[in-house]
C-alpha positions as CSV (number, residue, x, y, z in Angstrom):
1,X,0.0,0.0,0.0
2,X,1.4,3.5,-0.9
3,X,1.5,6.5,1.0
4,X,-0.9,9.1,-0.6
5,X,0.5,12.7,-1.4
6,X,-0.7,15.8,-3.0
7,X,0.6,18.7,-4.2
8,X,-0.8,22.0,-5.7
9,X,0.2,25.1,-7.2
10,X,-1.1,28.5,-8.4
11,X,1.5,29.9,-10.9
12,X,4.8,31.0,-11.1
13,X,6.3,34.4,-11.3
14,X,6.5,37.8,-9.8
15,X,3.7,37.6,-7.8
16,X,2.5,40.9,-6.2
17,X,3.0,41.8,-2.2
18,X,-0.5,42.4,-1.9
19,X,-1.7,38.9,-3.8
20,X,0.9,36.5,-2.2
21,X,-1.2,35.6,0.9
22,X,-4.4,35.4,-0.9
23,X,-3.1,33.2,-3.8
24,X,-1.3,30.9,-1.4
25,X,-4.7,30.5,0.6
26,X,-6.7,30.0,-2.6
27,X,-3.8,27.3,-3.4
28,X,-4.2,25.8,0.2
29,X,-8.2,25.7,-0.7
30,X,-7.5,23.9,-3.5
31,X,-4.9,21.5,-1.9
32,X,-7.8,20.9,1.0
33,X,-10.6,20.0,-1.9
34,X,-8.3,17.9,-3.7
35,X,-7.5,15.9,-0.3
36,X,-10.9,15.4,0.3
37,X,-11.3,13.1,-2.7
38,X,-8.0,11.2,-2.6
39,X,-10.0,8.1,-1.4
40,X,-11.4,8.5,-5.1
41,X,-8.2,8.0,-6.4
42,X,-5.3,10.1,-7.4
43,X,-7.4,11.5,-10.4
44,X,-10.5,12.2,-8.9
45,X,-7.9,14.2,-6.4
46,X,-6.2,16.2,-8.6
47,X,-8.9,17.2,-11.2
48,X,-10.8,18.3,-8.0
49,X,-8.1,20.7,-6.7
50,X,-7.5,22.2,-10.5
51,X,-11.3,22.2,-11.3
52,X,-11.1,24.2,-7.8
53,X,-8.6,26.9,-8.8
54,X,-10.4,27.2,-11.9
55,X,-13.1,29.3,-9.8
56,X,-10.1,31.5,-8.1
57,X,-10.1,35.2,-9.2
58,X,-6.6,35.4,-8.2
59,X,-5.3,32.7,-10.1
60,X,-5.0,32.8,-13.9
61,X,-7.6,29.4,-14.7
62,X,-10.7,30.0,-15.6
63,X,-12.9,32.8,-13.8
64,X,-10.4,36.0,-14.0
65,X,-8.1,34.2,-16.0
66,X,-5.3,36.5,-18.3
67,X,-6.5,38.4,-21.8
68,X,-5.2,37.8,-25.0
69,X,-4.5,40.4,-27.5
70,X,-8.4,41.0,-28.8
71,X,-9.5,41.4,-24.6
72,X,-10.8,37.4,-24.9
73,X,-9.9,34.7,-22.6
74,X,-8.7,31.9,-23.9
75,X,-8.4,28.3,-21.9
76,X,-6.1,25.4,-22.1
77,X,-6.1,22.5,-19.9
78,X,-4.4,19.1,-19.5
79,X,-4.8,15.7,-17.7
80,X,-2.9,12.5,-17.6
81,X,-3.6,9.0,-15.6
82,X,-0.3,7.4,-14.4
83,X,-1.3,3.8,-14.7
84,X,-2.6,3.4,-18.2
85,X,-0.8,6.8,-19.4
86,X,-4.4,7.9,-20.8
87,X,-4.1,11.7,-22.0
88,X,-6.7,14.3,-22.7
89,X,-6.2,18.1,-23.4
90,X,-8.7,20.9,-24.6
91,X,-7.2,24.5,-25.9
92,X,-8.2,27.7,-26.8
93,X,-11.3,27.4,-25.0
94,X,-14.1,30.0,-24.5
95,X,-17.2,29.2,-23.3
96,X,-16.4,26.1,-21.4
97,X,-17.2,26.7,-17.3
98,X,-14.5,24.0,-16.3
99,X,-11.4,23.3,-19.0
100,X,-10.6,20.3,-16.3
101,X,-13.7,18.7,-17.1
102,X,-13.4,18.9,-21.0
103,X,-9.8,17.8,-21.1
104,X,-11.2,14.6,-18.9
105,X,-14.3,14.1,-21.1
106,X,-11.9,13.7,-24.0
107,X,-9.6,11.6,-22.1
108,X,-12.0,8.9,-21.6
109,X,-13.4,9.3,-25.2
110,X,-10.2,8.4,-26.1
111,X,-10.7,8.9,-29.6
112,X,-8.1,12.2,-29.6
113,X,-5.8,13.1,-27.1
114,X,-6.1,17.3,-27.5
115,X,-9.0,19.1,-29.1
116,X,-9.2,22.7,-29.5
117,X,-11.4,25.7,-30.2
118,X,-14.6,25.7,-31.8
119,X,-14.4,21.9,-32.1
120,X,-13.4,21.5,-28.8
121,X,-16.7,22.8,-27.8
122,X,-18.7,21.4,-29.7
123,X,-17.4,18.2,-28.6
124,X,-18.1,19.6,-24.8
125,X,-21.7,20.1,-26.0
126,X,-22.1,16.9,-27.3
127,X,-20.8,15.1,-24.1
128,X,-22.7,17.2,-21.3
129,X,-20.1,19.8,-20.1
130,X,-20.9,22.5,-18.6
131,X,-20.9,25.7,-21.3
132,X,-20.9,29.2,-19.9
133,X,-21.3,32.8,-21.1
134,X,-17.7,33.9,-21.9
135,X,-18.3,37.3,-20.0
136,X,-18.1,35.0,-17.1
137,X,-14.9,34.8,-16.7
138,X,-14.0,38.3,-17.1
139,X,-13.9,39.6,-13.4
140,X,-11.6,43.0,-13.6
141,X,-10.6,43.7,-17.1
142,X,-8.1,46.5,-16.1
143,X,-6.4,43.9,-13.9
144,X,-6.5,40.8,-15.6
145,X,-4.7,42.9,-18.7
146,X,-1.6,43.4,-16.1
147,X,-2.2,40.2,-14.6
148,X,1.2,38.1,-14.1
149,X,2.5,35.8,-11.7
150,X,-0.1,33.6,-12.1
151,X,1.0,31.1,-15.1
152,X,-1.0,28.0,-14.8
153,X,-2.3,26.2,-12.3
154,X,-1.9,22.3,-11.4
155,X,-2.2,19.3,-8.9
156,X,-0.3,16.2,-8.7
157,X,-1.4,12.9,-6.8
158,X,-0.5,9.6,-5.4
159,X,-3.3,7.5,-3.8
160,X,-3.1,4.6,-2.1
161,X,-3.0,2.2,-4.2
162,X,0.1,3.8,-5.6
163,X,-1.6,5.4,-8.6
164,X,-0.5,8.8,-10.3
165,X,-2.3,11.3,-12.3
166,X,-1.6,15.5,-12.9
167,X,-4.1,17.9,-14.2
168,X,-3.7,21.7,-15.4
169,X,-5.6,24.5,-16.5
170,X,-4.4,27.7,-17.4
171,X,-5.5,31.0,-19.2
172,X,-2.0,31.5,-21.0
173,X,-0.1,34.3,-21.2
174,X,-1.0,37.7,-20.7
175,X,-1.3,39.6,-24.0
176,X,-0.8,36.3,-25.7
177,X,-2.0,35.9,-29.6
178,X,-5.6,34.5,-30.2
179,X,-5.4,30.9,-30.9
180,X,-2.2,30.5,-29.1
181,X,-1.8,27.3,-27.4
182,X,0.7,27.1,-24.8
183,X,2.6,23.7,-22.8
184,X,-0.2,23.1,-20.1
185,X,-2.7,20.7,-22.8
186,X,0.9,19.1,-24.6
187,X,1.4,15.9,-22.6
188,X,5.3,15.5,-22.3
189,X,5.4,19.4,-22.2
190,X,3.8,20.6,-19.3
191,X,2.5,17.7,-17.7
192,X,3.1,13.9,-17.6
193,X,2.2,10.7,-15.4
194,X,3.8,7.3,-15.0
195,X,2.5,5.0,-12.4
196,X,6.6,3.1,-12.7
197,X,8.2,6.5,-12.0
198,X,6.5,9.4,-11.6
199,X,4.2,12.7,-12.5
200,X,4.8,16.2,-12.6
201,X,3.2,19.4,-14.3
202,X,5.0,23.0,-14.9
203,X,4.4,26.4,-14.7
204,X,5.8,29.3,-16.5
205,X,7.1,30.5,-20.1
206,X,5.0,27.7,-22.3
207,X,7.1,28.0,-25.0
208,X,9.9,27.0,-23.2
209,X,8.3,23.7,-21.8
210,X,7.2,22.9,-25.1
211,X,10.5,23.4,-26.7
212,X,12.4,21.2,-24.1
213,X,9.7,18.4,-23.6
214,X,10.5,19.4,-20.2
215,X,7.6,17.3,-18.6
216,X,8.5,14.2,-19.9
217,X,12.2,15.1,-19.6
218,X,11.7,15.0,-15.4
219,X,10.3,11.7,-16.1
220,X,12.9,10.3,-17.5
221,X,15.2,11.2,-14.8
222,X,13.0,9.1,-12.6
223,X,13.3,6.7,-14.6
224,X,17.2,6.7,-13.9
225,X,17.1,6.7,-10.0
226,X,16.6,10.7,-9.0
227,X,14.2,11.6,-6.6
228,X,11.5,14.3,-6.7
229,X,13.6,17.2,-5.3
230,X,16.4,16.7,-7.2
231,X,14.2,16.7,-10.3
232,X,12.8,18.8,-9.6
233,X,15.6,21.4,-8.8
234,X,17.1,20.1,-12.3
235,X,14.3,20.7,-14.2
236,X,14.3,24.7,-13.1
237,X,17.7,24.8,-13.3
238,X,17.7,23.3,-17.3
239,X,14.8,25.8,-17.6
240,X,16.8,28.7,-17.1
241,X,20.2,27.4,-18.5
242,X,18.8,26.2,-21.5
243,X,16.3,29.0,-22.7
244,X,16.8,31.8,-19.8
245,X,13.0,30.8,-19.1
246,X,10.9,31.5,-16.0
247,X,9.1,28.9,-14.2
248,X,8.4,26.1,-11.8
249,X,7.4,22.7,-11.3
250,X,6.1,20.2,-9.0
251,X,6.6,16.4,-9.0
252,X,5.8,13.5,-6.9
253,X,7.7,9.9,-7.3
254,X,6.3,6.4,-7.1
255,X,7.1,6.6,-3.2
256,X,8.4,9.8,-0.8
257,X,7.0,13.5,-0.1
258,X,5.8,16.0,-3.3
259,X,8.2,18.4,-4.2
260,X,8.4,21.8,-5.9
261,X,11.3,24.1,-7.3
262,X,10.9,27.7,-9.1
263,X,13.6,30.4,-10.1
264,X,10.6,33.0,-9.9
265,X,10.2,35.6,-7.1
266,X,7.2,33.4,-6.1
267,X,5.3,29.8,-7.0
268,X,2.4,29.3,-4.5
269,X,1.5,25.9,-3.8
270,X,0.4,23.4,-0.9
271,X,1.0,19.6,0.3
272,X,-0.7,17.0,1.8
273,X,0.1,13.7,2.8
């Protein structure tokens, strides 16, 4: 029997004074929502505590998530099952309430692995998922144009049966091209689960993710005998050697405690176990 562990986060970057405390207790929210349903297993846990943050004002998922260039907000999210390495992703989403629950409705369709945009909600239609006004998620246009600091949010979790799954949701970058798609719906990018070794999600310059497969990169150290912190720590470190990128991550390992690692002024996030 394993020893169940979860881990969330609410973005990397330069947070503001005045946010820090309040993103860090809408992290530890999530983190306590998550918790509650790791008896459900390690995916019911962390879609819970992302599907959570995706109702956050302060973090950039869903309601009061970042604008992109045309003043629209535009949603990508990710999830990914350790033990049968099933994937589903949904981007450039608009009128989707929860991105979490689209990226898991296509995950067990199974069909696709990411859909995005118009067909993406069509497909959400089609399979019951909630749909909501896109005005919704507009909260304070003046600060969600500045917002930063707030890249991404994620959970990772082990249950007791020794199971692993991640999910993510995200509203991009701030200012960010319509249509762009960032690492947090790429599996092997910005996210990845494996029941042998590990899972882990990132948060931070997309681009950069996606260019170093950094996701499944951290895996793959796993795989040769590293633990979660040191990957962690590595992972940051590559980041920022590699491609002078910002970001974080957070990873837990087949066994042991979650960890996290950042090279940004601030990465809220929250463990249990």
């Amino acid at each position: 029997m394993a020893r169940p562990a979860l881990i969330t986060h609410g973005g990397a970057g330069s947070v503001p004074e005045l946010e820090r405390a309040a993103r860090q207790h809408a992290v530890e929210r999530a983190r306590d929502v998550g918790w509650a349903r790791i008896g459900d297993g390690a995916l019911a846990a962390a879609v819970a505590a992302v599907r959570h943050m995706e109702d956050e004002p302060l973090l950039n998922a869903g309601i009061g998530a970042c604008l992109n260039t045309d003043g629209v907000v535009e949603l990508d999210a990710g999830v990914m099952e350790g033990a049968t390495r099933r994937v589903g992703g949904a981007a450039c989403l608009r009128d989707v309430r929860h991105p979490i629950d689209l990226a898991v409705a296509v995950m067990e369709d199974a069909r696709h692995v990411l859909l995005a945009a118009q067909g993406a909600s069509r497909f959400a239609r089609e399979h019951g998922v909630e749909m909501a006004d896109p005005g919704i998620f507009i909260t304070d246009r003046k600060r969600q144009k500045l917002l930063e600091g707030a890249d991404t949010v994620g959970a990772v979790a082990r249950d007791a049966d020794g199971h692993l799954a991640v999910a993510v949701s995200t509203g991009g970058r701030t200012g960010k091209l319509p249509g762009r798609i960032g690492d947090s719906p790429i599996a092997g990018a910005g996210f990845y689960a494996d029941d042998r070794f590990g899972a882990t999600c990132g948060t931070g310059l997309g681009e950069a993710f996606i260019r170093l497969s950094l996701a499944r990169l951290m895996i793959v150290e796993m795989e040769h005998g590293m633990d979660a912190t040191a990957v962690a720590r590595g992972a940051v470190e590559h980041l920022g050697k590699a491609l002078q990128a910002a970001g974080g991550v957070i990873v837990i390992g087949r066994e042991g405690s979650p960890a996290a690692a950042f090279n940004t002024p601030a990465m809220p996030f929250a463990v249990a176990e």
